[in-house]
N, C-alpha and C positions, 0 to 999 in steps of 0.2 A: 874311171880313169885314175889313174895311180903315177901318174907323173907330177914334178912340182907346179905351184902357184904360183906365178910371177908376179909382180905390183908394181908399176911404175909408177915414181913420186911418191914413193913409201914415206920419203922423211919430210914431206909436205902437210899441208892440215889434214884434208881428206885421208890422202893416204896413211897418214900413220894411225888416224881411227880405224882403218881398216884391219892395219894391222892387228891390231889389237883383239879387234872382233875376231879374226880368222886364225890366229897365234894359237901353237895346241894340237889343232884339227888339221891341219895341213903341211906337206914340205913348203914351207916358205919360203922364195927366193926375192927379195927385198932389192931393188934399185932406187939408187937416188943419186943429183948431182954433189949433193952436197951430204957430209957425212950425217949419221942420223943422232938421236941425242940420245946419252947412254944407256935412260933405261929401255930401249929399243932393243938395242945392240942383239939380247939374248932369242928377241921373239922370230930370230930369220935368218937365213944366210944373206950377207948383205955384199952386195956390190956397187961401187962408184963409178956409174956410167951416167954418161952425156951423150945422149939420145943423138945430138948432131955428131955423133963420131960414128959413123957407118961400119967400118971396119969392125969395133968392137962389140956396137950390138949385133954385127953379123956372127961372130967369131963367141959371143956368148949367150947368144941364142942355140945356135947349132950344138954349142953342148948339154944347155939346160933344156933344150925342147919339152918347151913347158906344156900342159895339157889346159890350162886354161892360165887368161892373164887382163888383170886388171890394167887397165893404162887411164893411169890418171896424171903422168906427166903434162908437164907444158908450164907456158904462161897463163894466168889467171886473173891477170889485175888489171882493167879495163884501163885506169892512170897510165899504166906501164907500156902497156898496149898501143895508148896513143902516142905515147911521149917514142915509145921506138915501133912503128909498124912492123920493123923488117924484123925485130926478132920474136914478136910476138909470132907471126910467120913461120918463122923459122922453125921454133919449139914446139908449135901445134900441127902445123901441116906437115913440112919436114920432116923434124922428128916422128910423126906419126908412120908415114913413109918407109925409115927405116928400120923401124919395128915390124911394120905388116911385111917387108921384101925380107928381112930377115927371118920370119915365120913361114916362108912361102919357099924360099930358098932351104930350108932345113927340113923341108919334109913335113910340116905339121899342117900339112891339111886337117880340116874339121876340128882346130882347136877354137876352144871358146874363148869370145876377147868382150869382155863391157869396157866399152868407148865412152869416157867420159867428157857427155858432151855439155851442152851449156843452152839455159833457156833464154840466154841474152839474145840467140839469134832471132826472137818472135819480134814482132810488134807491139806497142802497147794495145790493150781492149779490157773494154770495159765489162767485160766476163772474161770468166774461168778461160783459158788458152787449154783448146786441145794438141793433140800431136799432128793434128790436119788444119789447124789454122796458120795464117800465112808466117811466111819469115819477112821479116825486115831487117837485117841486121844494120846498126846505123856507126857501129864504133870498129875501130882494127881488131879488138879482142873477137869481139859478136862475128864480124867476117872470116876472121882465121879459125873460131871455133865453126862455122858454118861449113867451110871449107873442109876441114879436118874429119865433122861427122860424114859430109859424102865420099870422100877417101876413104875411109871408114868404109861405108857399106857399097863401095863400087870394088871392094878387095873380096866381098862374099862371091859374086861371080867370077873376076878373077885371078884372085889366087885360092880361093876354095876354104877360106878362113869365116869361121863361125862368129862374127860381128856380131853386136845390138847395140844400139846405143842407148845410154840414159841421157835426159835433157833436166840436170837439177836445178832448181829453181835456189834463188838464195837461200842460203843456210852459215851457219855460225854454231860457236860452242868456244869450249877451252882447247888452246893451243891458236886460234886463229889471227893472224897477224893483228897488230892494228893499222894497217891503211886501208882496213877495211868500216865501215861506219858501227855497226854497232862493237867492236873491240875498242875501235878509236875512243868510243866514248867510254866504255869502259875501263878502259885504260886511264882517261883522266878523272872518272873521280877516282880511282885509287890511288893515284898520284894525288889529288888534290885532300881525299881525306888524310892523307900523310902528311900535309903540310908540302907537297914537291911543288905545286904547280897552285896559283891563284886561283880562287872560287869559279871557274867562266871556263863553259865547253864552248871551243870552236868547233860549229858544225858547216855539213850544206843545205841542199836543201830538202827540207823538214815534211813537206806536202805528199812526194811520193808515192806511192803504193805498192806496195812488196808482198811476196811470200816468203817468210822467213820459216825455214825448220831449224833443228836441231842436228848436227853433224852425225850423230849417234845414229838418228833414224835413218840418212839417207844411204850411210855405211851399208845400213841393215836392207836397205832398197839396192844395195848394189850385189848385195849376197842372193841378196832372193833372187834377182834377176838370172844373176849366172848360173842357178838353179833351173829356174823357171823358164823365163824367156826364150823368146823366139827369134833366132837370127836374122837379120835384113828388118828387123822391126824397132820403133823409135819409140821411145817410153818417159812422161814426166815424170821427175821425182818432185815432189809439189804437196804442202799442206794442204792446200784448196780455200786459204783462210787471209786474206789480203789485210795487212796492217799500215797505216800510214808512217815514215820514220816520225813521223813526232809521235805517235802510239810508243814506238820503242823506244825514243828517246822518253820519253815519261816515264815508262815502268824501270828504265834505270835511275832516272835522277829520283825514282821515289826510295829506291833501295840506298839512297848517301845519306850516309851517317853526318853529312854538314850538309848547310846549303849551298848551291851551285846557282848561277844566271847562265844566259844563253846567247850565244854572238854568233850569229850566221856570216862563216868567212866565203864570199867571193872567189877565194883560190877553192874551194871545193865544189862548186857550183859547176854540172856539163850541163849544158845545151840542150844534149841530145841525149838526155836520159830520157829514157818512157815514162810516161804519168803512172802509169799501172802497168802489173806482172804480176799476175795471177795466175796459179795455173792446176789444172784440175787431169789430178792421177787416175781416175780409175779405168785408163787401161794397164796399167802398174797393180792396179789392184784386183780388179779381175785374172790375171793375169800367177801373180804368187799368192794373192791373201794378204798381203802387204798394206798397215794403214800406219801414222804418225804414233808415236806410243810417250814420245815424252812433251809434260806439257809447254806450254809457253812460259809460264811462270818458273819452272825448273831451268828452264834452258837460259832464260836468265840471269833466274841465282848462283850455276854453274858458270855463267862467263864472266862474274863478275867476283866473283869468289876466286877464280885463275887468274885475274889481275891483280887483285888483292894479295896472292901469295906472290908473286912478282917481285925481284928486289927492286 
C-alpha cells in the first residue's frame, strides 16, 4: 500500500513517539488539535484538526485517503474524564465516529486503523489480565474508552474498515505530561533539586499495582501490530511485570540528588482505582514477535533526566 500514514494525536505523548519511530519510512500525514512543538514540524505534513468538527475530517480524509491510520486522539486523563464526562465522550466515542464515517464515506474500504484503546476498561485481578478477561470499567475515561473500542470494531463489519485494537497498559517516558503520577513526581524533584519547590513529594496512593512500560516500546507494539495483526482482534500492550507506585516512587526518589519526604495528598486519592492492573501480552507476542526491550531502570533515568532539562 503506498498511500499516506495518518496519526491521530500526533502532537500528544504517544503520538508524537510515534511519530518519530515512523518519520523516514512513510508519507506522513500528522493531525493534532493543537499545534505540534517545532522540532516535530519537519517529520510530517501536519494538520490542525479537531476530530469533533465532521465536516473537516470528512472533507480531509476524502483527499488524504490514507492507507493505514493510527488514532490515537481523544481524552486520556482519568481526572479529566471525571471532572467532565461529556467531553471525555465526546473525544473518544464521537470523535472516533467521525473518523471511521469519514473512512467509510471516502471509499477506503480495507484500510488499516490500530485503535488505541485502554486497559483501564478491565477489572482489577490478581493475575496477569488477558484480552478474555472480564471488563469493568468503573471511571468515564475506562467507559468512553470501552465504548470507543466497540465502535471501533463494530465498523469492521459495517463500513468494511480493517480495525484492531491495542488495550495499553500504563506507560510513561519523556514528554509525558505531569498530571500523570510518575512525571508528577518527577517533575518535583527536578523542581526541588533546583531549589523551586520544598523537599516533600505530594503524592496519592502509593499501594497500587501497575504495569508500567516505556512509551518507546508500546510505540514499537503499535507498529508491529499494524504490520502483523489481525483485524476484529484486541491485543495487550503490557510488561507482564506488576510494580507497586511506591516501587516507582522509590526508584525515583533514589535518583535525587537531595533528599526528599513524602505527604500523601488526599486530593489525589480515587475510590475507584483498581488495586492491580497487570496484564499479560502474549497474544501481542505471538502475534508480531514483539516483547519490552527497554528496561525499567532506563525508562527511569530517561524520564527523569526530561524534567531535569525542563526550565
Amino acid at each position: 500500500m503506498n498511500g499516506p500514514v495518518l496519526i491521530t494525536g500526533a502532537s500528544g505523548f504517544a503520538g508524537s513517539h510515534l511519530l518519530q519511530r515512523l518519520a523516514g519510512r512513510h508519507d506522513l500525514v500528522a493531525w493534532g488539535r493543537s499545534a505540534p512543538a517545532h522540532e516535530f514540524l519537519s517529520l510530517a505534513r501536519w494538520q490542525q484538526v479537531d476530530l469533533l468538527d465532521r465536516e473537516r475530517v470528512r472533507s480531509l480524509v476524502g483527499e488524504l485517503r490514507p492507507t493505514s491510520v493510527y488514532h490515537l486522539a481523544g481524552s486520556a486523563h482519568v481526572a479529566e474524564a471525571i471532572a467532565d464526562p461529556a467531553g471525555a465522550f465526546a473525544n473518544n466515542v464521537l470523535g472516533t465516529h467521525h473518523l471511521f464515517d469519514a473512512l467509510r464515506r471516502s471509499g477506503s474500504a480495507g484500510t488499516r486503523i490500530l485503535l488505541a484503546g485502554s486497559a483501564a476498561i478491565y477489572g482489577s485481578s490478581d493475575s496477569p489480565l488477558t484480552e478474555d478477561s472480564p471488563v469493568a470499567p468503573t471511571n468515564p475515561y475506562a467507559q468512553s474508552k470501552l465504548a470507543q473500542e466497540q465502535l471501533g470494531l463494530r465498523a469492521i463489519a459495517e463500513d468494511g474498515l480493517g480495525v484492531l485494537v491495542a488495550r495499553p497498559f500504563n506507560h510513561t517516558g519523556p514528554r509525558q505530561t505531569a498530571s500523570y503520577m510518575a512525571p508528577t513526581v518527577a517533575r518535583q524533584i527536578a523542581m526541588i533539586e533546583r531549589g523551586r519547590l520544598e523537599p516533600l513529594l505530594r503524592i496519592g496512593n502509593t499501594s497500587a499495582m501497575r504495569d508500567l512500560s516505556d512509551v518507546r516500546d508500546v510505540v514499537r507494539a503499535y507498529e508491529a501490530l499494524m504490520q502483523h495483526g489481525a483485524p476484529g482482534t484486541v491485543y495487550n500492550v503490557a510488561s507482564g511485570v506488576g510494580r507497586s507506585v511506591q516501587q516507582i516512587l522509590d526508584a525515583l526518589i533514589a535518583r535525587s540528588t537531595v533528599p526528599v519526604r513524602i505527604d500523601v495528598d488526599p486530593a489525589r486519592l480515587r475510590s475507584g482505582d483498581p488495586p492491580m492492573l497487570v496484564g499479560d501480552a502474549s497474544r501481542l507476542t505471538q502475534a508480531t514477535g514483539w516483547r519490552p526491550e527497554i528496561p525499567f531502570d532506563r525508562m527511569i533515568d530517561d524520564l527523569l533526566d526530561y524534567w531535569r532539562g525542563q526550565p
